[in-house]
C-alpha positions as CSV (number, residue, x, y, z in Angstrom):
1,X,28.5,32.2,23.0
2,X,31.5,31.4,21.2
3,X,31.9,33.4,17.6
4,X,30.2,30.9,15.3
5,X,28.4,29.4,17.7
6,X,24.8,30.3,18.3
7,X,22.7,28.6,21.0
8,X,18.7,28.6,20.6
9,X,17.2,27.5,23.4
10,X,13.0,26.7,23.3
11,X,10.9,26.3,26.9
12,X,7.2,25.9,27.6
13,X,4.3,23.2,27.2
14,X,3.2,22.0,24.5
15,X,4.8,24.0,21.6
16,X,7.9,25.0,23.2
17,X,9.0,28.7,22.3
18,X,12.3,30.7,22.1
19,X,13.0,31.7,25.7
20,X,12.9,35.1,26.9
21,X,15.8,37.3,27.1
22,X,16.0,37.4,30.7
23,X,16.4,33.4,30.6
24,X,18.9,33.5,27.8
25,X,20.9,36.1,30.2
26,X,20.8,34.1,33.0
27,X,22.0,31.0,31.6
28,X,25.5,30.0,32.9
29,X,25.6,26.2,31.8
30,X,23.9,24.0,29.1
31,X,24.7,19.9,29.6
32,X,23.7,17.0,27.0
33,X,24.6,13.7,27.2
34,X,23.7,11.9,24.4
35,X,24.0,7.9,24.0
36,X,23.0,4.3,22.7
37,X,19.8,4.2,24.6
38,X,18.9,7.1,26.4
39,X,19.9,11.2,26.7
40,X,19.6,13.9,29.2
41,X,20.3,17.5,30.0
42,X,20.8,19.8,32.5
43,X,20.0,23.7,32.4
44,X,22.3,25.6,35.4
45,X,21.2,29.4,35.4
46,X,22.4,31.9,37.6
47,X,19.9,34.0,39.5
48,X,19.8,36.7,42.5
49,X,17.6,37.4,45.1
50,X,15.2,39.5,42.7
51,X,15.8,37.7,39.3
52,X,12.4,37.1,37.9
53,X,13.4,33.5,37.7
54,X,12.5,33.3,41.0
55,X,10.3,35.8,41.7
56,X,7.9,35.4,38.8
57,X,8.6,32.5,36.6
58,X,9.3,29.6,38.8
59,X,5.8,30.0,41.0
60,X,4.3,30.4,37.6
61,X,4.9,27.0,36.6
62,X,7.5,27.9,33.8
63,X,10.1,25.4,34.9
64,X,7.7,22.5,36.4
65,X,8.6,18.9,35.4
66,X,7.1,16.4,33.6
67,X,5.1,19.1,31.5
68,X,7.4,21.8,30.5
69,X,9.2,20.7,27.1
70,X,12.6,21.8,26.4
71,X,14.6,22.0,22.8
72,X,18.4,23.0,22.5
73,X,19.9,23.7,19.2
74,X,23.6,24.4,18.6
75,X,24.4,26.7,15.2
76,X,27.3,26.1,14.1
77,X,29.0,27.4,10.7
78,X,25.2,27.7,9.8
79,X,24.5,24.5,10.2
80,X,21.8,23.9,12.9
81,X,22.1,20.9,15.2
82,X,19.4,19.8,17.6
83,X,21.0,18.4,20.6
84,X,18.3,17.5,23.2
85,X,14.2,17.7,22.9
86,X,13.1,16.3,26.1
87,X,11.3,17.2,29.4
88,X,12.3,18.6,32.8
89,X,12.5,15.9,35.7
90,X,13.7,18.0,38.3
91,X,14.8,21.1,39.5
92,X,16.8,22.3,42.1
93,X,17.5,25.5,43.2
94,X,21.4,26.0,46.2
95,X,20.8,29.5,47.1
96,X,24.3,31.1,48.1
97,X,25.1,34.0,50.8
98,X,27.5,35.5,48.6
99,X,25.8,37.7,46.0
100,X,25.4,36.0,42.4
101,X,26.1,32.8,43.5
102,X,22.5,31.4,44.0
103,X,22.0,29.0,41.0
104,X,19.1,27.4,39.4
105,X,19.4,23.7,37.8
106,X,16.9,22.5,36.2
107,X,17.7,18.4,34.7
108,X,15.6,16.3,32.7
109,X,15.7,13.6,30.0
110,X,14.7,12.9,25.9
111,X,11.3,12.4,24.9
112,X,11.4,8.1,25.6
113,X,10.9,9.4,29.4
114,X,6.9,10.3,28.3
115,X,6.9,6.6,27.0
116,X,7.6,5.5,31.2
117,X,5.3,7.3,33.2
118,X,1.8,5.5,32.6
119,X,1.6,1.3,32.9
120,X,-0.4,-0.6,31.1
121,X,-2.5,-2.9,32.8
122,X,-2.7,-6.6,30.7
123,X,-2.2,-4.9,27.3
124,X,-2.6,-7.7,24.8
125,X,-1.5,-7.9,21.2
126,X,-3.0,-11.2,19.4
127,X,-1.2,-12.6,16.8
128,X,1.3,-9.7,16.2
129,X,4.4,-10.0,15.8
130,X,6.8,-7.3,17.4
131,X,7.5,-4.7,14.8
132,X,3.4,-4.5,14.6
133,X,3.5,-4.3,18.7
134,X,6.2,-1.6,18.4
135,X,4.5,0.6,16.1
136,X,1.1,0.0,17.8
137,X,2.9,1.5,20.9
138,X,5.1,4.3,19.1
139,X,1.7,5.9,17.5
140,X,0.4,7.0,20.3
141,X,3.2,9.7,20.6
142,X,3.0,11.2,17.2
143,X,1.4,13.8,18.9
144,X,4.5,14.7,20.2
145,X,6.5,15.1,17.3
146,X,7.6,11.9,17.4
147,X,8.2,9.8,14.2
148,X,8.5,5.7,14.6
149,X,11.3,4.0,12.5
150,X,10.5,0.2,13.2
151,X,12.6,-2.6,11.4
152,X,11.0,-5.8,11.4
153,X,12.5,-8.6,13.5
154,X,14.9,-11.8,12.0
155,X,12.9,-13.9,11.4
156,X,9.4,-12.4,12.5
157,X,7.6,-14.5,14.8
158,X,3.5,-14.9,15.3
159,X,2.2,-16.5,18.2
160,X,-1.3,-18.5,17.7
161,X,-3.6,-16.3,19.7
162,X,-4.9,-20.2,21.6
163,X,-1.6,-20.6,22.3
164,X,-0.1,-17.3,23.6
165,X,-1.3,-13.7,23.4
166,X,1.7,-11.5,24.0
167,X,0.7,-9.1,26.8
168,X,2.6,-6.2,28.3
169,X,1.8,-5.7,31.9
170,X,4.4,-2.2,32.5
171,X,5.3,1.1,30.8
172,X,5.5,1.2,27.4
173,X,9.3,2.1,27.3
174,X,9.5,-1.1,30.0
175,X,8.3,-3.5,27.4
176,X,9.7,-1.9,24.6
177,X,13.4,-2.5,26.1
178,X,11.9,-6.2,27.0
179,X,11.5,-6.7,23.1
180,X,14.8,-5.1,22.1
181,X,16.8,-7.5,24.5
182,X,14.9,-10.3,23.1
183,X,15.5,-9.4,19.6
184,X,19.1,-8.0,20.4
185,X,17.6,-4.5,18.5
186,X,18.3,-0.8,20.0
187,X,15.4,1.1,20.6
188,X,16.5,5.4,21.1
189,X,14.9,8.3,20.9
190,X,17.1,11.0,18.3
191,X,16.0,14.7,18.0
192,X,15.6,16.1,15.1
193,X,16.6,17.0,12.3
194,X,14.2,19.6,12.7
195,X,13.3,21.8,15.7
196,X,10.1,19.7,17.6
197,X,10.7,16.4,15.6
198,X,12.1,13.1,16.9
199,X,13.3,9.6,15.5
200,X,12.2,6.7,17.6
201,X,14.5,3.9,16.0
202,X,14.3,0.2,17.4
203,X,15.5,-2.1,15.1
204,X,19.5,-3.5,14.9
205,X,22.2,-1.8,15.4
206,X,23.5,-0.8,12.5
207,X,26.4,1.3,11.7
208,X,25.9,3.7,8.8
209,X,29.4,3.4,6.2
210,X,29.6,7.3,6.4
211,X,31.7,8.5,8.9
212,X,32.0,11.9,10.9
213,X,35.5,13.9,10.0
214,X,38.8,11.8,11.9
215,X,39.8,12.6,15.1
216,X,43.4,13.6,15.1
217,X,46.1,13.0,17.5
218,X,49.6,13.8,18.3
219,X,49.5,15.9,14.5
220,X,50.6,18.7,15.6
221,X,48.5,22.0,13.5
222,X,46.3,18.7,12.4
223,X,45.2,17.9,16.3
224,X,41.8,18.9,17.3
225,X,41.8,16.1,20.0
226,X,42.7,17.7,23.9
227,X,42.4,13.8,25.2
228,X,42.3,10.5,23.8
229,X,42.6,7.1,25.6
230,X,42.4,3.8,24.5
231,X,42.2,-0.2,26.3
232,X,41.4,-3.3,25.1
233,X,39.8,-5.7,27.4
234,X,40.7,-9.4,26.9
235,X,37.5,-10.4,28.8
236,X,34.9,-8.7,27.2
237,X,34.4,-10.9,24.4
238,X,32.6,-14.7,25.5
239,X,31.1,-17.4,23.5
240,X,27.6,-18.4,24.3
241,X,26.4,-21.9,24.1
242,X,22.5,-22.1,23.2
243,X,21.2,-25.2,24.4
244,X,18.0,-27.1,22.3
245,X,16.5,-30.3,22.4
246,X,16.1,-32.2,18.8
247,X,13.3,-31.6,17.0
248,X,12.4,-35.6,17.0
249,X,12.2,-36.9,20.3
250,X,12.9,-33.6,22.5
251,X,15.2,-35.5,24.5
252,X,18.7,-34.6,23.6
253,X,20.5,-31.6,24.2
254,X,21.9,-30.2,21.0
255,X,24.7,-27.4,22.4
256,X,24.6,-24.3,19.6
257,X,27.9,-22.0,20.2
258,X,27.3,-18.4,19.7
259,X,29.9,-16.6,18.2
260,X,30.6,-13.0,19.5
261,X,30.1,-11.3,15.9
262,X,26.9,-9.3,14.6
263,X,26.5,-10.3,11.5
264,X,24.9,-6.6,10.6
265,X,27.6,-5.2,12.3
266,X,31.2,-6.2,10.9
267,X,34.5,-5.6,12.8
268,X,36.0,-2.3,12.3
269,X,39.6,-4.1,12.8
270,X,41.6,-6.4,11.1
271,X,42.8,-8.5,13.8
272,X,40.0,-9.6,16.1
273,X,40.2,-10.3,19.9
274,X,39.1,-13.8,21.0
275,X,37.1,-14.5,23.2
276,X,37.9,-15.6,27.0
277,X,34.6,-16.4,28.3
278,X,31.9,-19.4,27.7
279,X,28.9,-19.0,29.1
280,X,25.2,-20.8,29.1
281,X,22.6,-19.6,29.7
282,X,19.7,-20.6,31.3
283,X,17.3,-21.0,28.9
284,X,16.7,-22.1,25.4
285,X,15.5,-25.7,25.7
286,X,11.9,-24.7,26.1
287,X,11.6,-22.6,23.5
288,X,10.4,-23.3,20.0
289,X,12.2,-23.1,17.0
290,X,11.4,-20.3,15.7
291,X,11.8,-18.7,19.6
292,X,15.8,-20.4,19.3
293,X,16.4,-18.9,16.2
294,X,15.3,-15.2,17.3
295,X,17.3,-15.4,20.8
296,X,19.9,-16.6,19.1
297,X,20.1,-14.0,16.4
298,X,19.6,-11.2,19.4
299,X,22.8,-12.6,20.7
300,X,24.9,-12.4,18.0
301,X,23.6,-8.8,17.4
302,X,24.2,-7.9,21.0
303,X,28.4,-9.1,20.5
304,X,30.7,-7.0,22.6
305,X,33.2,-4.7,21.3
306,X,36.7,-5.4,23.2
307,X,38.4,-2.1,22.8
308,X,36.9,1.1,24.0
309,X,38.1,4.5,24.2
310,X,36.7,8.2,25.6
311,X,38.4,11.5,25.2
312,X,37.5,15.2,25.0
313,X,37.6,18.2,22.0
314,X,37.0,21.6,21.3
315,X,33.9,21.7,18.8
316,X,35.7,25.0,17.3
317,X,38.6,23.2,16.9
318,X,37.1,20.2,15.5
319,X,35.0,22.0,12.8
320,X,31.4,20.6,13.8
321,X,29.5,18.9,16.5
322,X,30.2,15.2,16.9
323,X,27.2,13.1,16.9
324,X,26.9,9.5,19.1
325,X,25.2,6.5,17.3
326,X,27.6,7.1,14.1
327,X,30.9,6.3,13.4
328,X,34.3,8.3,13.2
329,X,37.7,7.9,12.4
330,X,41.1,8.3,14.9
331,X,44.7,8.6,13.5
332,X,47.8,9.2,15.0
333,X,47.6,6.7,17.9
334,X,49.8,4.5,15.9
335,X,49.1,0.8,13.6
336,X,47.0,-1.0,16.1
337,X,44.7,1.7,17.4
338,X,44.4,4.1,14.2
339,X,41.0,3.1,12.4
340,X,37.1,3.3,12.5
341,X,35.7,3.8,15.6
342,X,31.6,3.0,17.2
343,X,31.0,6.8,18.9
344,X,29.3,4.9,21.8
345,X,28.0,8.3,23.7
346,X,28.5,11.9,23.5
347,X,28.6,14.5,26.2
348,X,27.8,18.1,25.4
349,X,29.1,21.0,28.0
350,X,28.5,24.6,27.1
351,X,29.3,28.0,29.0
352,X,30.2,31.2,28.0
353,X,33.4,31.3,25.6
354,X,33.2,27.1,26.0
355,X,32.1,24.1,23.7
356,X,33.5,21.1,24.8
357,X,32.5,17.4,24.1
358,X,33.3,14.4,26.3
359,X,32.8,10.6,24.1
360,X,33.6,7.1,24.2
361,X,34.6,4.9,21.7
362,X,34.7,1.3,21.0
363,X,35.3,-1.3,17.7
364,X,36.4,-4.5,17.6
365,X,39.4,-5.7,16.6
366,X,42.6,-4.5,16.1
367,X,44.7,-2.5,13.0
368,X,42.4,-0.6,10.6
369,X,40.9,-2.2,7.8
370,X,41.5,0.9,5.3
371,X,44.8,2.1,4.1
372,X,43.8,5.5,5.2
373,X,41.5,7.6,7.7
374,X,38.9,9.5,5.9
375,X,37.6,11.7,6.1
């Protein structure tokens, strides 16, 4: 690895352990992709026709999918970051006729993917609202390291049992996206901060004040930025209009616009796009009140940023690993574009003598709303 840089890299079921030296040797490429909702990785390894890879530890079982376990931490300046914890999927191996060429790729995705393999048959949850649902579900995977952060929904909502029994009928990760669309909550799986621990957040998206040290452009000794690009799009932003009927006679439409601004998550610019589009959708008159108000909230929490962005960066350069989910700051693009910035997803690619990160951005509105970048 790169000086200052240490990669640790855990394999095996159950309790993952540091992998052997042979596998640490072999290992020509690590990939991490890292966003809102779900991550991945993929392990390339370079192996001959005797490497033990092959020969031993792939008929053994030590790479086999769905229950080998896999944790990848970065070190860097000390600092220890855990960048996947997840499970092989799939491996593949493209043997080659020129010697050293053969390669090994194993790919598989965050610890959510255990929540998708098993359905549920009629799973019913009387007179619970769906943080209680949530956690119900979420519990079950403690075992796995996995800690649940649930928020409770705005506002929460109980259905009478001789009414309606809320029942899942597919995976749990299946119905726990079903409840975040409803809600217009984020559900993710996070690793770390420790080695075998995970977050599972659902609740809204909420982006944290503190932000992740600027990305610099066009600064000349100040760059640590190789790429940066940045659009706006004048239709991303729309207007929905929630339709009701009066709570007297439940007769007469009553049209509700929805603006396209979370109220938990303000513009990071000063001068907002407006929106292009109206739409209605194609239900909301059926609902109850209390049913209105928590679709409509969802929508508003589910507004679209308009401008987006996605560059690349030298982590030795930059000074630390950049993290998705939180937010940073970019200056030197000039007035309209400089500002706070939504890190949307990141993409991790390490070889030998390489740490390179891929990301998108995005933010609403134009022209920063501080005087200054920090940090």
């Amino acid at each position: 690895m790169l000086k200052g840089i240490h990669l640790t890299l855990l394999i095996g079921p159950a309790v993952p352990l540091p992998a052997p030296q042979i596998v640490v040797e072999s290992l020509t490429a690590v990939q991490v992709n890292s966003d809102k909702e779900r991550s991945g990785f993929q392990l390339t390894f370079s192996v001959g026709k005797n490497s033990p890879l092959l020969t031993t530890m792939l008929p053994a079982g030590y790479f086999d999918p769905i229950i080998t376990r896999v944790i990848i931490v970065v070190t860097l300046g000390g600092m220890p970051n855990v960048l996947m914890d997840g499970i092989i999927t799939r491996q593949e191996l493209a043997p080659s006729n020129e010697p050293g060429q053969s390669t090994l790729t194993v790919t598989g995705e965050d610890l959510s993917v255990l929540m998708d393999i098993v359905e549920m048959p009629f799973m019913r949850y009387p007179a619970q609202p769906v943080s209680v649902r949530i956690l119900a579900i979420l519990t079950k995977y403690l075992v796995f390291g996995i800690v649940p952060i649930v928020l409770p929904e705005i506002p929460p909502e109980i259905s009478i049992p001789i009414k309606e029994i809320p029942t899942q009928t597919g995976t749990d990760l299946a119905y726990i996206r079903s409840l975040s669309y409803q809600t217009g909550y984020i559900f993710y799986v996070e690793p770390g901060p420790a080695p075998g621990v995970s977050i599972a957040y659902f609740g809204p998206d909420i982006r944290l004040p503190v932000p992740q040290p600027a990305l610099n452009v066009n600064m000349d000794a100040h760059t640590n930025v190789e790429s940066l690009s940045l659009s706006l799009d004048g239709l991303a932003k729309k207007i929905m209009v929630y339709m009701i009927y009066d709570p007297a006679t439940e007769k007469i439409p009553i049209p509700i616009p929805v603006p396209n601004l979370s109220i938990l998550r303000p513009p990071l610019g000063a001068r907002l796009t407006p929106p292009a589009k109206v739409e209605f959708p194609g239900y909301g008159s059926n609902r109850s009140p209390l049913k209105a108000a928590n679709e409509i909230l969802g929508m508003t929490f589910r507004a679209a940023d308009a401008i987006s962005g996605s560059g690349t960066l030298d982590v030795l350069r930059y000074g630390r690993v950049l993290r998705s989910r939180q937010l940073v700051g970019v200056r030197g693009v000039g007035m309209a574009y400089d500002g706070m910035y939504y890190v949307n997803s990141v993409t991790h690619n390490i070889k030998r003598g390489e740490y390179k990160q891929n990301f998108s951005l995005s933010r609403d509105g134009l022209i920063s709303l501080t005087p200054r970048v920090l940090p």
